[in-house]
N, C-alpha and C positions, 0 to 999 in steps of 0.2 A: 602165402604168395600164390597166385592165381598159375595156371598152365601157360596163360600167354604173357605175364608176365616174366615167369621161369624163360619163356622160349626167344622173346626178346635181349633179356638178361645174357642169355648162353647166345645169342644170335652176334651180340657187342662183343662180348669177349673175343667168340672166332673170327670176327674183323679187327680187331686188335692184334690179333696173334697173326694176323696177315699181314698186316704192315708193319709190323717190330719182327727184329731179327733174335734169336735166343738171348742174344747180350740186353736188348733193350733198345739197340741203335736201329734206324730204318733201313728197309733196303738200300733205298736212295742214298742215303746218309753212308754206307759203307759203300758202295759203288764209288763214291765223289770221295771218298777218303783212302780208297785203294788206289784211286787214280792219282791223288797228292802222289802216293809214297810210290808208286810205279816210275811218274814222271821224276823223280827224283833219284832216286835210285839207276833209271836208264839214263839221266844227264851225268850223274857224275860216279860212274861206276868205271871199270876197268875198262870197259868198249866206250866209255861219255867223252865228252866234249873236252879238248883238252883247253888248262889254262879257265876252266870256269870256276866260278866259285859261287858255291852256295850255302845261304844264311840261310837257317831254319828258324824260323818265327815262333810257329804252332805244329802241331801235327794235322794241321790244316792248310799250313803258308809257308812258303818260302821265297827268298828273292834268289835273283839269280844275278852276278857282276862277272865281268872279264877285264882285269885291270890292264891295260891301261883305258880298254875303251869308256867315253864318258855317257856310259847307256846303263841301265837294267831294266829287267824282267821279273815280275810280280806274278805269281801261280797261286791260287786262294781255293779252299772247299767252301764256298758262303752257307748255310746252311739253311737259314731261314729264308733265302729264294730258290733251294736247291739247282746253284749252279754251281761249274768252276767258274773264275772270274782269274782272268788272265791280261796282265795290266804290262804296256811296253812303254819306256820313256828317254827316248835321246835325247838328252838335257838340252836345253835350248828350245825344243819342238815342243809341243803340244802330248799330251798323255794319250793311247791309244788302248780300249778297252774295248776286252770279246767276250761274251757270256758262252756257256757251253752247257747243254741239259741234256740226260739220259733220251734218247729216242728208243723206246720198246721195238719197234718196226721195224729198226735198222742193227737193234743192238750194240752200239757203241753211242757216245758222247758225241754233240753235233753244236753247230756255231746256232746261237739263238738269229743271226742275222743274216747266214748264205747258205747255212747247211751245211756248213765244211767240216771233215773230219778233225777230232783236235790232234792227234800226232802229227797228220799234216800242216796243221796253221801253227805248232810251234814252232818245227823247222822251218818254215819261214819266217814266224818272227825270230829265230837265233838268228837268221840267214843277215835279216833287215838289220838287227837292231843291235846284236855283239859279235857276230863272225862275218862282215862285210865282202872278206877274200872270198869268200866260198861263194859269191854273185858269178 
């Protein structure tokens, strides 16, 4: 094996070892998956939302229901677009869908279509779509 082969060789690897995390998962990919269980954990935790309920899909998904109201809320880590993917539907209405992607700049998760922080576009969509009162 030649030097620049060797140097190439060892050049792949250290790019490899940059984008995977010790486990094998990507940065990205555990960023978007801490934020699942973050958002989940802070909706229905001892200070969460009373009266919610949430269905764990995946360690990637969950819905979110407030019975009686006729609505939920869809939270997803997609991976192979690396977004979250945050789905709201008042039955009757039409489906409303938000992408959210790592911004390095800003350091937190940003709306792919206004730029908006994601803790604050979900309290609005609880606000809109299962806790009405709270307008």
């Amino acid at each position: 094996m030649s030097d620049e082969g060797r140097k190439k060789l060892a050049g792949l690897a250290a790019h490899i070892r940059e984008q995977n995390a010790p486990g094998g998962v990507p940065p990205l990919d555990k960023r978007g998956l801490d934020l699942v269980e973050d958002l989940a954990k802070t909706l229905t935790g001892p200070d969460g939302m009373p009266g919610l309920r949430l269905h764990r899909e995946s360690v990637s998904k969950f819905r979110l229901e407030r019975p009686p109201r006729n609505a939920d809320m869809w939270v997803e880590w997609q991976r192979p677009i690396g977004a979250l993917v945050v789905v709201t539907q008042k039955f009757g209405n039409p489906r409303t869908t938000t992408r959210y992607v790592w911004d390095e700049a800003l350091g937190h998760f940003r709306s792919m279509e206004d730029r908006t922080e994601v803790y604050e576009d979900i309290t609005r969509m609880l606000v809109d779509v299962l806790y009405p009162e709270a307008r």
